[in-house]
C-alpha positions in Angstrom: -10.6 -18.8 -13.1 -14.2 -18.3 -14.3 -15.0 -15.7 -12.2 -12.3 -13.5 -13.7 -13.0 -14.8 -17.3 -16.4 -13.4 -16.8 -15.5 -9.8 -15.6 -11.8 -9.5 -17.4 -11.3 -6.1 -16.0 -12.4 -6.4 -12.3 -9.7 -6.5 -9.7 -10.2 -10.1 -7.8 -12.0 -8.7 -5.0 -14.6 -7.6 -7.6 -14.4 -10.5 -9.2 -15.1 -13.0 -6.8 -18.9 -13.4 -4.9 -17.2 -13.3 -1.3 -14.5 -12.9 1.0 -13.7 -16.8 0.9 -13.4 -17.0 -2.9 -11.0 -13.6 -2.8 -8.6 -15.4 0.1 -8.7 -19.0 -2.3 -7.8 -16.5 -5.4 -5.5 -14.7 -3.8 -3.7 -18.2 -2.3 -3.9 -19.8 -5.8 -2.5 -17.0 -6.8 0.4 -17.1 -4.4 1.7 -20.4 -5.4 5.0 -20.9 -6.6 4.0 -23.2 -9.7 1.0 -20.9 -10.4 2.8 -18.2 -12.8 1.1 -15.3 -15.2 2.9 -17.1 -18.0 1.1 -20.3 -17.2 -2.4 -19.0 -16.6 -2.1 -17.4 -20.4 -0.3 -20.4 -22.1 -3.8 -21.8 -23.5 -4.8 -18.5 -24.5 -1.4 -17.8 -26.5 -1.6 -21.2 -27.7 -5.4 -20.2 -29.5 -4.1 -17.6 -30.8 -1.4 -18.6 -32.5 -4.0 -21.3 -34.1 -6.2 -18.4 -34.7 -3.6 -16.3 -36.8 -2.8 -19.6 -39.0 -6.7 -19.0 -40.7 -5.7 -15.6 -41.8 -3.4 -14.7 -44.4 -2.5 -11.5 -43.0 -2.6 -10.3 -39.2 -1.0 -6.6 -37.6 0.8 -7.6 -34.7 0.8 -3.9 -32.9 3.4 -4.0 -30.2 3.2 -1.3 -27.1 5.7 -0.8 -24.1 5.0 0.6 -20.9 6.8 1.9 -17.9 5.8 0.6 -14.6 7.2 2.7 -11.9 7.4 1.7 -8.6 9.2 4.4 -7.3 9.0 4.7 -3.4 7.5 1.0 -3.3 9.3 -2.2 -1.9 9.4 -4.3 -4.5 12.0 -7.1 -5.8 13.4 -7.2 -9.1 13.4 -3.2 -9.9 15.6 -1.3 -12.1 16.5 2.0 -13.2 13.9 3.6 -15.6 14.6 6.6 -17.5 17.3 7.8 -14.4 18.1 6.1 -11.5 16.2 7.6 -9.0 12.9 5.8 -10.9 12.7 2.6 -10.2 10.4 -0.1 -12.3 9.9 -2.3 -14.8 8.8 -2.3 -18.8 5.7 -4.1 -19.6 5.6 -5.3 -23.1 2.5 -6.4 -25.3 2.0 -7.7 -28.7 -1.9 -7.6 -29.2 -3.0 -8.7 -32.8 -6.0 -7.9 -34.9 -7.1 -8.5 -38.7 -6.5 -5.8 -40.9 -10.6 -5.5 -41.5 -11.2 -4.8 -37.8 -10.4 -1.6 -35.9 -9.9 -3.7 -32.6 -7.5 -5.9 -31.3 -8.8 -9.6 -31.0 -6.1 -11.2 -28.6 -3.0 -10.7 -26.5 -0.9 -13.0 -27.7 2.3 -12.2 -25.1 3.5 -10.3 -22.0 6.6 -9.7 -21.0 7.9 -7.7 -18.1 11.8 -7.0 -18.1 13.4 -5.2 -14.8 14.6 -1.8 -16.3 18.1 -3.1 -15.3 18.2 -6.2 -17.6 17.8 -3.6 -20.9 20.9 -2.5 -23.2 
């Protein structure tokens, strides 16, 4: 996991020094008890301590389409018409009202397109 601290951008070949380390990251990564949701949870968890020594905090939320139209994939749904397929990714980033950048990620959700009202 430090590797990918350390370059938080890089795709996990980039990120790791050799072939071996990629194949570990990727079978880490492969587990069934190894989820995004639980790789984050300290990080949310800081956060949410963060915001507490702030009396204000913007919360700026952003939804994206992920279309995986043509791909196999499991757990798709309809985007905007049928024929696209996907998912919505959305993110709640915060930042302090004196900064023009956000300072954290505090959640991510991705819904199948199929589970929205």
């Amino acid at each position: 996991m430090e590797r990918f601290t350390g370059k938080p951008t890089a795709s996990i070949p980039e990120a790791c020094d050799s072939w071996s380390e990629t194949c570990a990251a990727y079978r880490f990564l492969g587990k069934d008890e190894v989820s995004w949701e639980s790789i984050l949870a300290l990080h949310w968890e800081r956060t949410r301590e963060r915001m507490q020594d702030h009396p204000v905090v913007l919360c700026i939320q952003d939804t994206t389409e992920l279309d995986f139209n043509g791909q196999e994939a499991q757990g798709l749904g309809p985007l905007n018409y049928e024929a696209r397929r996907g998912t919505y990714r959305y993110r709640t980033a915060h930042a302090l009202p004196t900064t023009r950048c956000a300072w954290s990620t505090r959640k991510v959700t991705l819904h199948p397109a199929a589970a929205l009202p």
